[in-house]
LUMTITOR-861989 format. One record per residue: x, z negated, y of N, C-alpha, C in turn. Coordinates in steps of 0.2 Angstrom, whole numbers, plus 2048, in hexadecimal, padded with zeros to 3 digits. Atoms other than C-alpha are relative to their C-alpha. Layout:
BEGIN
XZYXZYXZY/...
END
This chain:
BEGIN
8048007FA800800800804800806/7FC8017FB8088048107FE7FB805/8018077FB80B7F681D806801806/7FB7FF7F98147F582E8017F7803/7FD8067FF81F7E68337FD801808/7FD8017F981E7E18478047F8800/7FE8087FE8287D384C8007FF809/8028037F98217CF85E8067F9803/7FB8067FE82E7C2868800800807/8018007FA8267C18787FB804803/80A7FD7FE8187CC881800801807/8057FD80680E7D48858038047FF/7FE7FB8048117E08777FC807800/8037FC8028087F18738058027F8/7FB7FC80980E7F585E7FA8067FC/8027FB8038088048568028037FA/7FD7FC80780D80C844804809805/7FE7FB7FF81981A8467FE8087FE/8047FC80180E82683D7FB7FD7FD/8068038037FE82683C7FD7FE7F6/8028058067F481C82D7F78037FF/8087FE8047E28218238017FB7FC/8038068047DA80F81D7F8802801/8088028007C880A81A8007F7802/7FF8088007CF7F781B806800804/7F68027FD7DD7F08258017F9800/8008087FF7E57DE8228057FE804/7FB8017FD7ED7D582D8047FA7FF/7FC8068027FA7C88288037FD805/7FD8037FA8017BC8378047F9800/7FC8057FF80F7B18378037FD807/7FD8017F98137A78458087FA800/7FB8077FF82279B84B7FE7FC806/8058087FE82178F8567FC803807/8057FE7FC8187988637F98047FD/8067FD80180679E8637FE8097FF/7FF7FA7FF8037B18627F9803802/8077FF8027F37B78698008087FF/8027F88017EC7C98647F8802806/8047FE7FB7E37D28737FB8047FD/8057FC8017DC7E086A8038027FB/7FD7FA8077DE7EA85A7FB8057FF/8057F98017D77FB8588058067FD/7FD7FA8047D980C852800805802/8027FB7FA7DA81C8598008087FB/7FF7FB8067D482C84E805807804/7FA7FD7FE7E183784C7FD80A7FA/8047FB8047DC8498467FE809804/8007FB7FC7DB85C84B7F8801805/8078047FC7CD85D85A7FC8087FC/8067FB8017C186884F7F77FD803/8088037FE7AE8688567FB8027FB/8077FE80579E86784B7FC804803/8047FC7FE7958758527FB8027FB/8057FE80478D87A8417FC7FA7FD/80380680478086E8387FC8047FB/80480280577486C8297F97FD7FF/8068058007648668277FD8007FD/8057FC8047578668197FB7FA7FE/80580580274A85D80F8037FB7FD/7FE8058047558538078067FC804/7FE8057FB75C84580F80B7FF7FE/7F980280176C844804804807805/7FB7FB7FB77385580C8027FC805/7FC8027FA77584D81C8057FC7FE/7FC80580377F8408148088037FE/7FC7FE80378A84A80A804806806/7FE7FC7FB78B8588198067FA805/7FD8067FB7918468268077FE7FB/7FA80380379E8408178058087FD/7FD7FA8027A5852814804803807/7FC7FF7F97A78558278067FC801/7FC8057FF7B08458278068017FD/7FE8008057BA847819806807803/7FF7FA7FD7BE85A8218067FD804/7FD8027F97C68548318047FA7FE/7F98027FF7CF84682A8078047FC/7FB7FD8037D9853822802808804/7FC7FC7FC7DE85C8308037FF805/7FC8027FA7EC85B83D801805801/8007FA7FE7F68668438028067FB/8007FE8057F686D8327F87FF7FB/8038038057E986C8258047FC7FB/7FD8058057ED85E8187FC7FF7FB/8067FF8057E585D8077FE7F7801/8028057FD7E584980B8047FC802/7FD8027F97E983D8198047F97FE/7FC8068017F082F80E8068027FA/7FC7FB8027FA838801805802801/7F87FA8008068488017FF800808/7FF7FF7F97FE84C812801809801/7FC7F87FF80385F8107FA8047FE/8067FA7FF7F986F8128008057F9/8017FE8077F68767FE7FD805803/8037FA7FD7F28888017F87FE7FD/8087FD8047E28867F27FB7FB802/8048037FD7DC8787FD7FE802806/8027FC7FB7DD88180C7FC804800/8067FE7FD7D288D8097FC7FF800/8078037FF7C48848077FE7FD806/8018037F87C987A8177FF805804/8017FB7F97C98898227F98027FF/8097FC8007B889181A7FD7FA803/8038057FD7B287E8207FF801809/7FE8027FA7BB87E82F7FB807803/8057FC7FC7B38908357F87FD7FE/8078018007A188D8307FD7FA803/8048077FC7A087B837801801809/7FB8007F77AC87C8487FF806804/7FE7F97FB7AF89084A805800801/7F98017FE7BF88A84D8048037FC/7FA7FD8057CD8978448067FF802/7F87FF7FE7DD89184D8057FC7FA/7FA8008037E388683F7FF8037F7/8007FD8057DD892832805809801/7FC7FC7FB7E689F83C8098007FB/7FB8038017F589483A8027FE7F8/8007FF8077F38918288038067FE/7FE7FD8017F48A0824808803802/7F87FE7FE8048A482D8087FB7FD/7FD80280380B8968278048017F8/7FE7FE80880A899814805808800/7FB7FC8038138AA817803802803/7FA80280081F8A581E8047FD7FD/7FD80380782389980F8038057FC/7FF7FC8048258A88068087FF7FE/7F98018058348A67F6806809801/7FE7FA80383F8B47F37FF8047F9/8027FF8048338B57E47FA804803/8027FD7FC8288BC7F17F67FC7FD/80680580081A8AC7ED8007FA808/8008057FB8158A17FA8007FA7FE/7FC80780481988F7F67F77FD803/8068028038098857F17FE7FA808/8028057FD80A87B8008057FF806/7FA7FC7FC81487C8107FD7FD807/7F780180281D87681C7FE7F97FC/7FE80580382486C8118097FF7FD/7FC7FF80083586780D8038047F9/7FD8018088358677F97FA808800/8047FA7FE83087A7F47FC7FE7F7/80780180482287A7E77FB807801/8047FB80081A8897E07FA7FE7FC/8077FF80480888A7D97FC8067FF/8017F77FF80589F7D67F97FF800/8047FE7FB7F289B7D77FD7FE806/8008027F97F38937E7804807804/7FD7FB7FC7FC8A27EC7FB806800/8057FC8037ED8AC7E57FC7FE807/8028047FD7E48A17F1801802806/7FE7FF7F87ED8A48007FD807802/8027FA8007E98B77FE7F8801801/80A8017FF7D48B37FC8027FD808/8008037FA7D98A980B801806806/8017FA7F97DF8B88167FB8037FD/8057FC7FE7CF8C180F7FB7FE803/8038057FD7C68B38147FF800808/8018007F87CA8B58277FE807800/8017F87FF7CA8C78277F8801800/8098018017B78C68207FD7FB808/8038057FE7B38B982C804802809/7FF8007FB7BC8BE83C804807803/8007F77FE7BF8D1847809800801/7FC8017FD7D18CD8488078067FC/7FC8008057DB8DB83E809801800/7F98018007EC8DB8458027F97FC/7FD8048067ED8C983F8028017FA/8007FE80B7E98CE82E8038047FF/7FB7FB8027F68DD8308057FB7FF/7FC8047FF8028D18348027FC7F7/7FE8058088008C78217FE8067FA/8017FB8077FC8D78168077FF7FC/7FA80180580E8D68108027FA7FC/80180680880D8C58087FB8007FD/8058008047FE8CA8018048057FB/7FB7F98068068DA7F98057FA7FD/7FC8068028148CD7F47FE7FC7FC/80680280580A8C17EB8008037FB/8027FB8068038CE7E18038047FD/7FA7FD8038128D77DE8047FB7FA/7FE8048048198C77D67FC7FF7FB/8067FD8058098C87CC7FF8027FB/8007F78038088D87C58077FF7FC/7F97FF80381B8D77BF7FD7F87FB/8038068058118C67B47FD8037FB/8077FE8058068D07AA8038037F9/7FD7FD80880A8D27967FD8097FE/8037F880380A8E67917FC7FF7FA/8047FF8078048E27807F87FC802/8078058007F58D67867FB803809/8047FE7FA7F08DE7977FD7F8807/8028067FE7EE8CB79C8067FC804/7F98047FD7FD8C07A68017FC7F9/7FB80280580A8B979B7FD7F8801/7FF8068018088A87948047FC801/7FC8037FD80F89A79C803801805/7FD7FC7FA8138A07AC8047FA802/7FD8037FC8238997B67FB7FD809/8038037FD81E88C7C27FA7FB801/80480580181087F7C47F9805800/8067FE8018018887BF7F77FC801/8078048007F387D7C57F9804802/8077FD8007E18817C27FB7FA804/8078068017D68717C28047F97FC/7FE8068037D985E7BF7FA8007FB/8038068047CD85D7B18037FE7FA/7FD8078057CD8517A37FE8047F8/7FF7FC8087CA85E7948057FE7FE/7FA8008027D485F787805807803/7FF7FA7FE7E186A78A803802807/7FF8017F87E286879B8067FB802/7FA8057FD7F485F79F802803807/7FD7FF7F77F985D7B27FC805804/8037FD7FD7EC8697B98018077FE/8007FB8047F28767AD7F98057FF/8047FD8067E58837A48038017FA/7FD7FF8087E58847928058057FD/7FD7FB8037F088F78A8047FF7FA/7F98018087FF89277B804803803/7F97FC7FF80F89977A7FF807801/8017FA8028068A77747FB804803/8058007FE7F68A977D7FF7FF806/8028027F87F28A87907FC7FE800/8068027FD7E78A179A7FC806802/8067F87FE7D78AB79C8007FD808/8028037F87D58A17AD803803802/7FC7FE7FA7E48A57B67FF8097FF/8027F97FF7E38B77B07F9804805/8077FF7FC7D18B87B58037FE807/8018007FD7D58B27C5804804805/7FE7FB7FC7E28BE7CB7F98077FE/8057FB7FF7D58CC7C77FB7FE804/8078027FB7C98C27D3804800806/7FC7FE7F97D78C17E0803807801/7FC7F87FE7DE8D37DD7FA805803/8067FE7FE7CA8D87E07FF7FF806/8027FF7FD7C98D07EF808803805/7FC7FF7FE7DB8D57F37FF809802/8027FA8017D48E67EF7FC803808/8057FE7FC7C58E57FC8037FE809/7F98017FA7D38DE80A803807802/7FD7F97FD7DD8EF8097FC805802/8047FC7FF7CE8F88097FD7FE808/8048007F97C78F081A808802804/7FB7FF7F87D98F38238028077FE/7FF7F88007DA90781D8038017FA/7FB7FD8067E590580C7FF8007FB/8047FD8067DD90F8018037FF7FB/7FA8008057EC9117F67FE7FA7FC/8018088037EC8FE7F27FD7FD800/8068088017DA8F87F37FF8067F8/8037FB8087D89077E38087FC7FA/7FB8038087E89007DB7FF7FA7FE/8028088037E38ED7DD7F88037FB/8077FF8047D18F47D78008007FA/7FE7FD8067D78FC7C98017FA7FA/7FA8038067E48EE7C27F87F87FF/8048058007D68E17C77FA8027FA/8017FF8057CB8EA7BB8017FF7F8/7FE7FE8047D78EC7AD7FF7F97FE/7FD8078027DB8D97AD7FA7FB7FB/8068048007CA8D57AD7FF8047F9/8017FB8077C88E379C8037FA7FB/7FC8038067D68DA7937FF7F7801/8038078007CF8C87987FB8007FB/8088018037BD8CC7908028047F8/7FF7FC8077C68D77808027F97FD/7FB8048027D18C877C7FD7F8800/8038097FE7C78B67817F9800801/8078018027B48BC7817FF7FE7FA/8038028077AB8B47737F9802800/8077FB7FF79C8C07717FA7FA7FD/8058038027938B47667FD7FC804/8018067FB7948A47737FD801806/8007FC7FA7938B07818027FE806/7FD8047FC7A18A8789808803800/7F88007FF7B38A97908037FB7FB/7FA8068017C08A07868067FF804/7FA8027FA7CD89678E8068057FF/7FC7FC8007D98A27857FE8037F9/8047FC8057D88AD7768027FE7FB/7FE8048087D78A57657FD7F8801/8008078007D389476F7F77FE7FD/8078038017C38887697FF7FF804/8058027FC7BD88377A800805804/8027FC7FA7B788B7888007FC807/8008047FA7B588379B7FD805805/8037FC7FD7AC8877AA804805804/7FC8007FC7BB88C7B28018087FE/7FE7FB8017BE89B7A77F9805800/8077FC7FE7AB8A07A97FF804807/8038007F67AA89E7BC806808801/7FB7F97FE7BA8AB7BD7FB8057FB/8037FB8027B28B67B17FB804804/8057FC7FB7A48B97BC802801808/7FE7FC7FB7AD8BA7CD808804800/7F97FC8007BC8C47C67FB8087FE/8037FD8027AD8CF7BF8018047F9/7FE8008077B28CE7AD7FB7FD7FB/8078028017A18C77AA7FA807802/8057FA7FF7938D67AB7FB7FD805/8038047FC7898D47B87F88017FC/8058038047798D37AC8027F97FC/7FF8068037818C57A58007FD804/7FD8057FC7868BA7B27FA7FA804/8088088027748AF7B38017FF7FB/7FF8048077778AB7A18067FF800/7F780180078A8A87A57FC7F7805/8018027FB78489C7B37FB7FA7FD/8058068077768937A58077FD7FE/7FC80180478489079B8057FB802/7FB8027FC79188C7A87FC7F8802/8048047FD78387F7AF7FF7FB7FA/80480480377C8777A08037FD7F8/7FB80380678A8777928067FB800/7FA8077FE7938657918048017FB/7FA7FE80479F86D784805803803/7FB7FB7FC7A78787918047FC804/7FC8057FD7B68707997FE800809/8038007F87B086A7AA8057FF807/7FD8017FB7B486D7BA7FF7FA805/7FD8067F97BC8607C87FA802807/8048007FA7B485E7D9804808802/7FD7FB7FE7C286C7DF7FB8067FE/8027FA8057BD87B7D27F57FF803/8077FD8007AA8797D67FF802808/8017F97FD7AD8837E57FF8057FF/7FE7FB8037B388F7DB7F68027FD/8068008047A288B7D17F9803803/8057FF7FA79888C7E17FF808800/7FF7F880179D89F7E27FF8047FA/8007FC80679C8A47D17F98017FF/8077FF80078B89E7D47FA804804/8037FA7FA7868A87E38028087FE/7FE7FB8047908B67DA7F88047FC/8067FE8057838B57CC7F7800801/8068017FE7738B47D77FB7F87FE/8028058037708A27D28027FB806/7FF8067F97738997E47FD7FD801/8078057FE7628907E38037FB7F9/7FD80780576C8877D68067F9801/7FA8017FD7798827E27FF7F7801/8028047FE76F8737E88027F97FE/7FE80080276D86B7DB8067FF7F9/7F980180477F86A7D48047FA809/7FC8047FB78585D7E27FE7F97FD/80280980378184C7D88087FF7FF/7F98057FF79384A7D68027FD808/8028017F67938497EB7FB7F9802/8028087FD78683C7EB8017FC7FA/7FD80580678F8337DC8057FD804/7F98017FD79E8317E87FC7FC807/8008067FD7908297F57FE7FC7FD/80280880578881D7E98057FD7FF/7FB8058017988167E58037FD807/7FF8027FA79A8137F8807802804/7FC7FC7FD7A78207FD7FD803805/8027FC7F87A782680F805806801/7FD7F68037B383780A8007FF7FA/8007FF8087B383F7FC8088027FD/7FA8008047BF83D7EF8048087FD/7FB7F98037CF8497E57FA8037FC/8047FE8057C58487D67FB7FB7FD/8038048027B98407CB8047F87FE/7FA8078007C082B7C88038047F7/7FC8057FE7CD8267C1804806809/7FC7FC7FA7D28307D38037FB804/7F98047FD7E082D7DF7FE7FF804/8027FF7F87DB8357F17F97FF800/8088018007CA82F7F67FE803806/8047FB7FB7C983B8048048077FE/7FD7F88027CF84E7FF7FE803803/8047F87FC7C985C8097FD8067FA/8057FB8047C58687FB7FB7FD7FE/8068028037B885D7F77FA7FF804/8058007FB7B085F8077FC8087FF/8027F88017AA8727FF7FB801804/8087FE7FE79786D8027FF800807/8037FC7F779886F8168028087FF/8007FA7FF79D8818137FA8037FB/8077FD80478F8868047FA7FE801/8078027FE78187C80C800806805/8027FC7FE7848888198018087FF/8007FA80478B8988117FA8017FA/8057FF8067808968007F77FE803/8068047FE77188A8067FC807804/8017FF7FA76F8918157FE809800/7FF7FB8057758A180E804805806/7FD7F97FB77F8A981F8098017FD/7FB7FD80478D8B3819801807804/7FF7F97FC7978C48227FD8057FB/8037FB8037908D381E804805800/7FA7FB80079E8DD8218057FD802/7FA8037FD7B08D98287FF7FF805/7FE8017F77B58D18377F77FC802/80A8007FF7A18CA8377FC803805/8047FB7FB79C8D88407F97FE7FD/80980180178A8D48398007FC7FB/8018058037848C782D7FA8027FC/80380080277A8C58207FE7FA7FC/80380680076E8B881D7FB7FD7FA/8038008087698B38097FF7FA800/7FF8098017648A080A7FC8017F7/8008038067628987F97FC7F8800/8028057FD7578897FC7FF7FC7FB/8008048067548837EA7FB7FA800/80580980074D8737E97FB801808/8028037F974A8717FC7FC802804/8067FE7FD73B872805803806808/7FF7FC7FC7438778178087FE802/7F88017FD75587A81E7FF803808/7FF7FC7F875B87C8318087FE800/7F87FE80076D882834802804806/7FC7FC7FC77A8868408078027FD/7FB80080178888F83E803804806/7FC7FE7FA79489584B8058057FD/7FF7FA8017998A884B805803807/7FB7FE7FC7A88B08587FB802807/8077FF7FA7958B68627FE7FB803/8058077FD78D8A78628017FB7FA/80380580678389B8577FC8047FD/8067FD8087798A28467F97F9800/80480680076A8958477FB8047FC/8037FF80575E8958387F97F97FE/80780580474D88C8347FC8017FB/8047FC8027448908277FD7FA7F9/80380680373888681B7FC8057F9/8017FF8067338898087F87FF7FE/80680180572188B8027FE8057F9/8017FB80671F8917F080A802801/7FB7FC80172A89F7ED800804809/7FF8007FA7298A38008037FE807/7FC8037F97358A080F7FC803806/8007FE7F77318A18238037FA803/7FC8007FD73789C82F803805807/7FC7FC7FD7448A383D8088007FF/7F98018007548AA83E801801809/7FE7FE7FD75F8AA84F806801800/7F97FC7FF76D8B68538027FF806/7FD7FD7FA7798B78607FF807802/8007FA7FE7788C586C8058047FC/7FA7FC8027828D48668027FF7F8/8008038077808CD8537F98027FB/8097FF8027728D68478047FF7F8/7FB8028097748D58327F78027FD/8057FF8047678D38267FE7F97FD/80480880475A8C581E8008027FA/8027FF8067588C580C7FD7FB7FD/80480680474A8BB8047FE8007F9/7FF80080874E8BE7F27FA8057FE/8077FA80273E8CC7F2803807805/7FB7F87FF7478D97FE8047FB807/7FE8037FD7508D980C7FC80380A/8038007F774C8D6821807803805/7FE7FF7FB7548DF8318017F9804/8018057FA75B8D083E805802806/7FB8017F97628D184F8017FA804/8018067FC7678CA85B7FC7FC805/8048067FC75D8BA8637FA8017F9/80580280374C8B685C7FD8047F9/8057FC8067468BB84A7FD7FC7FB/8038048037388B58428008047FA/8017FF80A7378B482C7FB7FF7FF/8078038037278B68247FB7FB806/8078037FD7198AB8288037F87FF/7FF8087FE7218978307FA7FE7FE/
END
């Protein structure tokens, strides 16, 4: 437990810790000698990058706000002038943590300066293996090749979400790079990446078998289907990245490889009967981990992937995912048109407040860090999935608007867009939405209410019959 000596010898004093400190408790131990000492004041002063809440949440269900207020929380205490996975621990900026932080940070704040920053950080870490180091600055180098996956979703991430393409020209060559070191991974005879890849291969802390140090399952002989699948779901949207800045060449060749991967995934580790990904080929178990990539690497059919998403949800033989990975979860579910499922999958969220945690934890107990920021996902899917706003193109030239409302009677949502604010009201009878949607000027997209789709522009647009 960290602690800070003062030894006062006269007065008055002002003592401060020489960096800042994340408690929930603070004790204070006081010895005196033969003079009295009194204390005038003691306080605390938060310390943290100045993001503003501009977006909110609102629904029929009381826990959201909860989960929305301890997620925001959670959020911000793991931002300075870097992001940080958390504020008692390492303290250091993990690329496969940061891009969930930044999707936060835009769709709550707006704010893109230290996702900006992010991104230039990590590639400028760049190895002379041409990966970006798992985490950075930092002095000890530490590789994690899918966190380097990571960073790459990360540049497609801003590019989708913000009109800025010189930035984006600027980091293409560590993306290229990345995936060049990749590509030179993948076994001729298996069309799949080599087992046992050099450096930390972490996927997920869960507690399967099989699972040592955040590893995925694999053998000597046998690869991971995860880590495989998951470069096909990065090289896909790596694909869709060169495609929006003109490079035909390379979004047809990522296209190509990203299908292959996915061929020799499903030839090798589908199990036709179970109608399931294996963790690797030959293995007995399976986990949702290797499902979830199947369907956003599109190695899963897309007739399948409601019954992939049954499966994923409701089979407690499948190795399960951490709080982290069900981001990943989240997507795979919006992927497979089962968003209205989204809602309901958040009881691990109000497990963490019933036990009377005010952030949320790394992972499920026995856990270390009680505040993580990857665990703060549900501020960006209440508003992305729930809520349902999403780019419709690059650069969010226009938007498109698919709430998912599930359970919930009524939602109202802001999200803050480079125009304006996106403000949404909209309330659930039967199988029927109304409601309004409001656009910034100069901002138009589309409404879809699961039966077809609506024209919106910008300012006032009424849904169906409020």
């Amino acid at each position: 437990m960290p602690s800070d000596i003062f030894l006062p010898d006269g007065g008055p004093f002002e003592f401060s810790t020489l960096w800042w400190r994340t408690w929930r408790y603070v004790r204070l131990d006081i010895k005196t000698a033969n003079e009295p000492l009194d204390i005038e004041d003691f306080y605390g002063i938060f310390t943290g990058y100045p993001f503003r809440e501009e977006g909110y949440f609102k629904s029929s269900d009381a826990s959201a706000g909860k989960i929305w207020d301890t997620a925001w929380r959670t959020a911000r205490l793991c931002a300075l002038e870097t992001y940080i996975d958390c504020p008692y621990y390492e303290q250091l900026q993990y690329a496969g943590d940061t891009r969930i932080q930044a999707l936060i940070s835009l769709y709550v704040s707006g704010d893109d300066r230290l996702m900006r920053k992010a991104i230039a950080d990590f590639d400028r870490s760049r190895g002379s293996n041409g990966l970006v180091k798992s985490r950075h600055p930092s002095r000890i180098r530490q590789y994690i090749p899918p966190f380097a996956l990571y960073w790459v979703q990360m540049l497609d991430d801003f590019a989708r979400h913000r009109d800025d393409s010189e930035f984006v020209r600027e980091h293409i060559d560590g993306a290229r790079a990345v995936f060049h070191w990749y590509l030179r991974q993948i076994d001729p005879d298996t069309g799949m990446l080599f087992p046992q890849l050099p450096y930390w291969n972490f996927v997920d802390w869960s507690k399967a078998p099989e699972w040592n140090g955040g590893y995925a399952p694999e053998t000597q002989t046998a690869a991971s289907a995860i880590n495989s699948l998951h470069l096909a779901y990065a090289l896909k949207c790596g694909a869709n990245l060169m495609r929006h800045m003109g490079m035909e060449k390379e979004a047809g060749e990522y296209a190509q490889k990203s299908r292959e991967i996915a061929a020799a995934v499903r030839k090798r580790c589908y199990d036709e009967s179970r109608g399931l990904f294996m963790n690797y080929a030959g293995a007995a178990r399976s986990s949702q981990h290797a499902n979830i990539m199947g369907i956003l690497s599109g190695a899963a059919e897309p007739g399948e992937r409601r019954a992939l998403i049954g499966k994923i949800l409701s089979d407690p033989a499948l190795d399960q995912c951490t709080l982290y990975y069900r981001f990943y979860l989240a997507e795979a579910m919006r992927m497979a048109g089962e968003g209205d499922k989204y809602f309901s999958q958040l009881e691990p969220w109000k497990k963490m407040l019933d036990r009377g945690l005010t952030t949320f934890a790394e992972k499920p107990d026995p856990t270390r860090s009680d505040c993580h920021a990857w665990s703060s996902s549900p501020n960006y899917h209440l508003l992305s999935l729930v809520a349902g706003v999403t780019p419709a193109e690059y650069g969010f030239k226009s938007v498109r608007i698919e709430p998912k409302l599930g359970q919930l009677k009524f939602v109202e949502a802001a999200i803050p867009h480079p125009k304006g604010k996106i403000r949404i009201s909209l309330k659930k009878k039967g199988e029927e939405i109304g409601g309004f949607v409001e656009l910034p000027e100069g901002l138009s997209g589309t409404f879809a209410d699961g039966k077809r789709d609506y024209p919106v522009k910008g300012g006032f647009n009424r849904i169906g019959r409020d």
